[in-house]
C-alpha positions as CSV (number, residue, x, y, z in Angstrom):
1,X,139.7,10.3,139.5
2,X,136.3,10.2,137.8
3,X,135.1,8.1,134.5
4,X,132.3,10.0,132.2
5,X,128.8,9.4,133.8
6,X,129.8,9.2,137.8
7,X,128.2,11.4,139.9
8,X,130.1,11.9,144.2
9,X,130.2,15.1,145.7
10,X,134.0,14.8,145.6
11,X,134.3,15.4,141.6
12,X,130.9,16.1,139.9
13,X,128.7,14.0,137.3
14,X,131.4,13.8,134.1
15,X,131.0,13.4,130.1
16,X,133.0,14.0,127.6
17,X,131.9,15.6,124.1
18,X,132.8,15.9,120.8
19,X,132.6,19.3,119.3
20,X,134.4,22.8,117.7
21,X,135.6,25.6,119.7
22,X,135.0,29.6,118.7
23,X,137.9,28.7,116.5
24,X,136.0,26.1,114.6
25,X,138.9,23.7,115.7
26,X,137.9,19.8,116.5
27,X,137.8,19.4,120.5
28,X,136.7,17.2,123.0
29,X,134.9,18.7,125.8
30,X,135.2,17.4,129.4
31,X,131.8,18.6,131.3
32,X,131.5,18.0,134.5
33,X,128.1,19.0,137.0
34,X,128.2,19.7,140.2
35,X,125.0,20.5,142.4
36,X,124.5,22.4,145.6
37,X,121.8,23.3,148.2
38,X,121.5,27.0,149.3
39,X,121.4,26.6,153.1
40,X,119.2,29.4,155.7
41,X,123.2,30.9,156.2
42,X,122.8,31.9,152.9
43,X,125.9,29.7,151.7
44,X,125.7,27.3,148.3
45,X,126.6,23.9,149.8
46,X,127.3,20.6,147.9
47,X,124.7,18.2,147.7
48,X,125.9,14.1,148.9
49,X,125.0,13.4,145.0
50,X,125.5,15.4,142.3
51,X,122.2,15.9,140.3
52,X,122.9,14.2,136.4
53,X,123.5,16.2,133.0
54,X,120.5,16.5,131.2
55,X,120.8,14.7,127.9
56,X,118.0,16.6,126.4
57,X,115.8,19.5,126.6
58,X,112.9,19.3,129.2
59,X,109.7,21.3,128.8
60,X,107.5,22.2,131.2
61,X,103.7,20.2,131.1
62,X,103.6,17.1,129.5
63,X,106.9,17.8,127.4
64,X,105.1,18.6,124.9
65,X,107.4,20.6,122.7
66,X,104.6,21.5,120.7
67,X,102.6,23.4,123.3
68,X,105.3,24.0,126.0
69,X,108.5,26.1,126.3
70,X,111.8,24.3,127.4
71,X,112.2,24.9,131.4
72,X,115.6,23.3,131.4
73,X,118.0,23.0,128.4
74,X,120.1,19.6,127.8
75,X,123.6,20.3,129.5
76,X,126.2,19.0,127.1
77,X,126.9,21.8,124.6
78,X,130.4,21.1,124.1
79,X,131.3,24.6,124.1
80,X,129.7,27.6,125.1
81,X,131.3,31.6,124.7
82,X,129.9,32.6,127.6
83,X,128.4,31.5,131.2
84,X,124.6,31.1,131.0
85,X,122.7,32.5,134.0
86,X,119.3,31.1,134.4
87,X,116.6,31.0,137.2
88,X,113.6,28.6,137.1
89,X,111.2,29.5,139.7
90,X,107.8,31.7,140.5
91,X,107.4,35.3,141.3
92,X,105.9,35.8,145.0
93,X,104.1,38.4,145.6
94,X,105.6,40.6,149.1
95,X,104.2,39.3,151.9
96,X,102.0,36.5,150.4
97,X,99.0,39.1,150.1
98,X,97.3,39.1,146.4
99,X,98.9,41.8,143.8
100,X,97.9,43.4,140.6
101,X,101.8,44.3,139.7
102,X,105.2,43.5,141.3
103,X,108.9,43.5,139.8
104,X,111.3,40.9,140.6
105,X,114.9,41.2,139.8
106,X,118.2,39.1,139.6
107,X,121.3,40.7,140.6
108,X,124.5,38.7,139.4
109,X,128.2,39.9,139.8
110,X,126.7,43.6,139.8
111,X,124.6,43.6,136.8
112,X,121.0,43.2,137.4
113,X,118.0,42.2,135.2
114,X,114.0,43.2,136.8
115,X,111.3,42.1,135.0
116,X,107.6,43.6,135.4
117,X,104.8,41.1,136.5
118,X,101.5,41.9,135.9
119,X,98.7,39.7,136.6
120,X,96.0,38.1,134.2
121,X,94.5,40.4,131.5
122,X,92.9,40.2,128.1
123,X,92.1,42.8,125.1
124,X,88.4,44.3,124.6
125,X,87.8,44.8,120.8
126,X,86.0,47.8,120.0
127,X,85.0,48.6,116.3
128,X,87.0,51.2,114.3
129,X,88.4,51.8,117.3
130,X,91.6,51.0,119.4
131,X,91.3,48.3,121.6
132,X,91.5,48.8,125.8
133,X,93.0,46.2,128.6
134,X,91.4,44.5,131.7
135,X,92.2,45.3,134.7
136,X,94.9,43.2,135.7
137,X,94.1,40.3,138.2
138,X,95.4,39.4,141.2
139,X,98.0,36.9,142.4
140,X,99.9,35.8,144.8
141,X,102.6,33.9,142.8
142,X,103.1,33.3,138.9
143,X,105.4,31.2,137.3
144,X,108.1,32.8,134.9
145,X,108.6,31.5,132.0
146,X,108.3,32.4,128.1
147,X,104.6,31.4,127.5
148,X,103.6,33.9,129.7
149,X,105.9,36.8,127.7
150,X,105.1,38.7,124.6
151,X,104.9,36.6,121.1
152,X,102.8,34.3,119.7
153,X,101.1,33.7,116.6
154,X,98.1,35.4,115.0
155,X,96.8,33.6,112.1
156,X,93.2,35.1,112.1
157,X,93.8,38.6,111.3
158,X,95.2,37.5,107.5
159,X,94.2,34.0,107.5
160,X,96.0,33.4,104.2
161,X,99.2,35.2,105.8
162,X,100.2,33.1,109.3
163,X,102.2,34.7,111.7
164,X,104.7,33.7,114.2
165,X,106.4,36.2,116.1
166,X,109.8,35.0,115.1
167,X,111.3,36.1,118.8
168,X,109.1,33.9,120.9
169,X,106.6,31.6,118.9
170,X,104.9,30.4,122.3
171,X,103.9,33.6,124.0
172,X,100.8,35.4,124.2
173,X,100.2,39.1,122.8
174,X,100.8,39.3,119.2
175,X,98.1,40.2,116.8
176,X,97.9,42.2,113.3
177,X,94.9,43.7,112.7
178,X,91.9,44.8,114.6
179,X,89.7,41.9,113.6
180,X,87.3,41.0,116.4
181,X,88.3,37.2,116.4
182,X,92.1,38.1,116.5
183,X,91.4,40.7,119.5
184,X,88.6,40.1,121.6
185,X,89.7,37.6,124.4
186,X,93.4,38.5,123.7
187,X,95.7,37.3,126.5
188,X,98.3,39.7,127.2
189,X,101.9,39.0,128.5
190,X,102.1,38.8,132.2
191,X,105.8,39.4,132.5
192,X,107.1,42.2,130.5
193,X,110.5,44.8,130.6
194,X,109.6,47.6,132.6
195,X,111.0,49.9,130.3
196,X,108.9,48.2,127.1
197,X,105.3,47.4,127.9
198,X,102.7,46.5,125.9
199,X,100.0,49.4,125.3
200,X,96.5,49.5,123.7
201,X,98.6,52.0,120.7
202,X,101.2,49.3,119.8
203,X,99.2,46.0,120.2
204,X,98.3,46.1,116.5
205,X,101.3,45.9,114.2
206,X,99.2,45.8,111.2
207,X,102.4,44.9,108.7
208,X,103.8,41.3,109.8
209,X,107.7,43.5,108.7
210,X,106.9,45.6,111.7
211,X,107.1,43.0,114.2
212,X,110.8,43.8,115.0
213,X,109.6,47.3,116.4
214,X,107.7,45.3,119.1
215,X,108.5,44.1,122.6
216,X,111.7,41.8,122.5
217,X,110.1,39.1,125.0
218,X,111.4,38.9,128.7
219,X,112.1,36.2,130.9
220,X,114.8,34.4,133.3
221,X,115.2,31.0,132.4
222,X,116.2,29.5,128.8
223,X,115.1,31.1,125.7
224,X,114.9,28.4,122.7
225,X,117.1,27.5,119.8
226,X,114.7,28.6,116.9
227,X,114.1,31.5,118.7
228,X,115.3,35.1,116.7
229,X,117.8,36.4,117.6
230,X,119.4,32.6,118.9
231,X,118.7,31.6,115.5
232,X,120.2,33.8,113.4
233,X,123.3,32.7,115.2
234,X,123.2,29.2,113.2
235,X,123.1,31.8,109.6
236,X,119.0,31.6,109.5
237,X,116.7,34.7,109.4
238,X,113.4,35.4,110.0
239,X,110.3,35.9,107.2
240,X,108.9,39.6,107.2
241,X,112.0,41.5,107.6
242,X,113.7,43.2,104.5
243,X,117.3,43.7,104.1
244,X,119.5,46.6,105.4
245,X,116.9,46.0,108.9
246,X,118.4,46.9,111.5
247,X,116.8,45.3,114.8
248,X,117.7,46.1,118.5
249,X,119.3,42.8,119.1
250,X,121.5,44.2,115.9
251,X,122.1,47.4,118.1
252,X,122.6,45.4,121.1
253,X,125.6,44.1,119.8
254,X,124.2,40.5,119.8
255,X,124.0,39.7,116.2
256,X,126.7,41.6,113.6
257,X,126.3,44.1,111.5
258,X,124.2,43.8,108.4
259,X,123.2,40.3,109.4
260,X,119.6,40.1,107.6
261,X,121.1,41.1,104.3
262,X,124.2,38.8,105.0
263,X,121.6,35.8,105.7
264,X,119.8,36.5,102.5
265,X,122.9,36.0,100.9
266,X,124.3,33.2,102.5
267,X,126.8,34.9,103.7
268,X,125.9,34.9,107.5
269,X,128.6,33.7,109.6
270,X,128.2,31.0,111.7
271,X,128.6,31.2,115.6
272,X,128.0,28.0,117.4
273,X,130.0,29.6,120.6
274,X,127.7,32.2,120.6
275,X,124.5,30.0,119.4
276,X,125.3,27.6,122.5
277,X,124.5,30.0,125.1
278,X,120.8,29.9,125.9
279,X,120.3,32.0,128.6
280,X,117.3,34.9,128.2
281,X,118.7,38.2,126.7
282,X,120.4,39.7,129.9
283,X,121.3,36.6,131.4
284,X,124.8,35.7,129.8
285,X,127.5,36.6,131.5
286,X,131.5,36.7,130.2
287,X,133.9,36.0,132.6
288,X,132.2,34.2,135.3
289,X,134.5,32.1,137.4
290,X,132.1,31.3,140.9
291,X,132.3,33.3,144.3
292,X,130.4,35.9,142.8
293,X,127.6,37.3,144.3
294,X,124.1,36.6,143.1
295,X,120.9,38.6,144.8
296,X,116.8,37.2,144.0
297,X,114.1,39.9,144.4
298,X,110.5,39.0,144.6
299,X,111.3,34.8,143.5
300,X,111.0,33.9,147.0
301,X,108.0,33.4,149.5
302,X,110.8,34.1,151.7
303,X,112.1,36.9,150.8
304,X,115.1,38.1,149.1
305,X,117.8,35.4,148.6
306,X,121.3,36.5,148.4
307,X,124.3,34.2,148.0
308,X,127.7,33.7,146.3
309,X,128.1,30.9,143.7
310,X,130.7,28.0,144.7
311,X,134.2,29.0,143.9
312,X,135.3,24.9,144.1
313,X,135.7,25.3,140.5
314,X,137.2,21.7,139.0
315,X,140.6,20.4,138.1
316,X,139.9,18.4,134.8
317,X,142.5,16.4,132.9
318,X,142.1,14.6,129.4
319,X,144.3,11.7,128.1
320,X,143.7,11.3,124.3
321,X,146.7,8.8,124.4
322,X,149.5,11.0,125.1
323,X,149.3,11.5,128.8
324,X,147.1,13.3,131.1
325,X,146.8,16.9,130.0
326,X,145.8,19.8,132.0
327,X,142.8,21.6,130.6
328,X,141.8,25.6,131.1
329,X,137.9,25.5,132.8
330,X,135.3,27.5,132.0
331,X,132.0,27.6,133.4
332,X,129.2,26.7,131.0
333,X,126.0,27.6,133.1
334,X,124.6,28.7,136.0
335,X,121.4,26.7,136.9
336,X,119.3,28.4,140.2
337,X,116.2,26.6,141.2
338,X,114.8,29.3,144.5
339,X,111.8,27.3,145.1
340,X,114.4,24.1,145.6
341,X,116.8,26.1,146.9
342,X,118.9,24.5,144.6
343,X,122.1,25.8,141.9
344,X,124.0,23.6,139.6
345,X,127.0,24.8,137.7
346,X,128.0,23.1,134.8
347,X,131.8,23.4,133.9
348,X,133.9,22.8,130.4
349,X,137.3,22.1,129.7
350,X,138.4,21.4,126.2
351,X,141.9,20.1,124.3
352,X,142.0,20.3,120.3
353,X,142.5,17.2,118.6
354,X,143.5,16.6,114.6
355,X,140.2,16.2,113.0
356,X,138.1,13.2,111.9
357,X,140.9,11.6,110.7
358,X,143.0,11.6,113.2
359,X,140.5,9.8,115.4
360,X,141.5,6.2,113.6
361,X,144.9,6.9,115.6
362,X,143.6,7.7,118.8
363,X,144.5,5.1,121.6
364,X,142.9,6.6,124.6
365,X,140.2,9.0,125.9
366,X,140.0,9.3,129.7
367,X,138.9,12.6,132.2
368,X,140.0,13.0,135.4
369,X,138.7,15.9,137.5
370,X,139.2,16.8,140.8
């Protein structure tokens, strides 16, 4: 039996959660953590105490929102449409011996996501002319994470006209026009899809509306709320972009049909399910239920990791005051620390209630998970 906010490794760390389902209907979510170790076996083993839910986003130095992109996401969205895969960690060059360029991959259930790492480099400007890349540096390992991918903001090219590049505000890359103080000094995004790199003939986008034909930023871990296209899930839509767009998250299936004209109008629908998974574009997974099989390439000093996720999945109960109901789980998120050789999973299960006004006749709310 287990009240919200205890943590033993014979339950999980518990809260319960108002919110709506894909339905839109009132719920109360039970979520419940539950933390493991990945042994040398390869085997995910539970921890002696569960690691808590995180109550709110952390970012990385200082959290400092302002300068820093979230590294992990607060834990108790009360419902979520999908399972969000996420990896926090480093990419290690093979064998420990300094590298210009590497890929690193993450292979979950059968579908895999590699991203291209590149080490440090910077735009020459060159007058009337298009402007040419460093030479890469070398590394031995780089952290992942979004301020290192393609985005930005240029706001010397058209100092009256700021820009943000609406998919990733804090990366490094974006620039408008070859103006020497824009380019010259440039940094460029380290980690990259290898299929999409940035080249020296589509660094300038010279019309802030063309930003949507520019690299859609890459990563492993959690990619942020006011983020495009996570944003346009709440009904918002980015500035520069006219009606009757169509972008490739559009084509990707991840935003519906028509969605910038429908935002201009108001008449976006809202999808909080959908807006609730945070996971970077690859990394959300329908369907997951644990024991599937996860494989890390190149995020290791080790080498590759390979392991299956826990299949202890929970047995929760709610009692809103009519008795102990049995709830359907789902599995929220899939946290994977390699350089702590450490996964959390975060699991949901929801019951409907009433509505607001119901909640004056409620006589009891109590989880039980096993």
């Amino acid at each position: 039996m287990t009240s919200p906010g205890v943590g033993a490794a014979t339950d999980g760390v518990v809260e319960i959660v108002p919110g709506r389902n894909h339905r839109g209907e009132h719920i109360f979510s039970v979520i419940v953590k539950r933390s493991y170790r990945l042994t040398s076996s390869g085997a995910a083993e539970r921890v002696e105490m569960d690691r808590p839910l995180r109550k709110v986003d952390e970012y990385y130095e200082n959290s400092d929102p302002e300068r820093s992109p979230v590294k992990h996401e607060a834990e108790l969205a009360p419902y979520k449409a999908a399972t969000d895969v996420v990896v926090v960690g480093r990419a290690y060059a093979p064998g420990g011996s300094p590298t210009v360029r590497m890929t690193v991959a993450v292979e979950v259930a059968g579908r895999t996501k590699a991203l291209a790492i590149t080490g440090d480099r910077y735009c020459l400007y060159r007058p009337s002319m298009m402007p040419v890349f460093t030479d890469p540096e070398p590394f031995v390992e780089m952290e992942i994470r979004y301020d290192r991918a393609y985005g930005g903001s240029d706001t010397k090219s058209l100092p009256s006209v700021p820009f943000l590049y609406p998919r990733n505000f804090k990366g490094v890359g974006v620039v408008l026009r070859n103006v020497k103080e824009a380019v010259d000094g440039l940094r460029l995004p380290n980690i990259e899809e290898p299929q999409d790199l940035i080249a020296p003939e589509r660094l300038l986008l010279e019309d802030p509306e063309r930003w949507h034909l520019q690299p859609m930023p890459q990563g492993l871990g959690w990619y942020q709320r006011e983020w495009y296209p996570r944003s346009a899930m709440l009904g918002s839509f980015p500035p520069f972009i006219p009606a009757g767009t169509v972008t490739p998250e559009e084509r990707l299936g991840l935003l519906p049909k028509d969605h910038v004209a429908l935002a201009k109008q108001s008449r976006l629908r809202i999808m909080e399910a959908q807006f609730a998974c945070g996971a970077s574009i690859g990394m959300v997974f329908p369907g997951l239920n644990g024991d599937e099989e996860v494989k890390l390439d190149g995020l290791s000093p080790d080498g590759p990791l390979a392991f299956r996720l826990p299949a202890d999945s929970p047995a929760i109960g709610l009692d809103l005051g009519s008795g102990l109901q049995s709830l359907e789980v789902a599995l929220h998120t899939v946290s994977i620390r390699p350089d702590e050789r450490a996964v959390d999973l975060v699991w949901r299960g929801a019951q409907t209630y009433a509505g607001y006004a119901w909640l004056t006749k409620m006589s009891r709310l109590h989880a039980e998970v096993t």
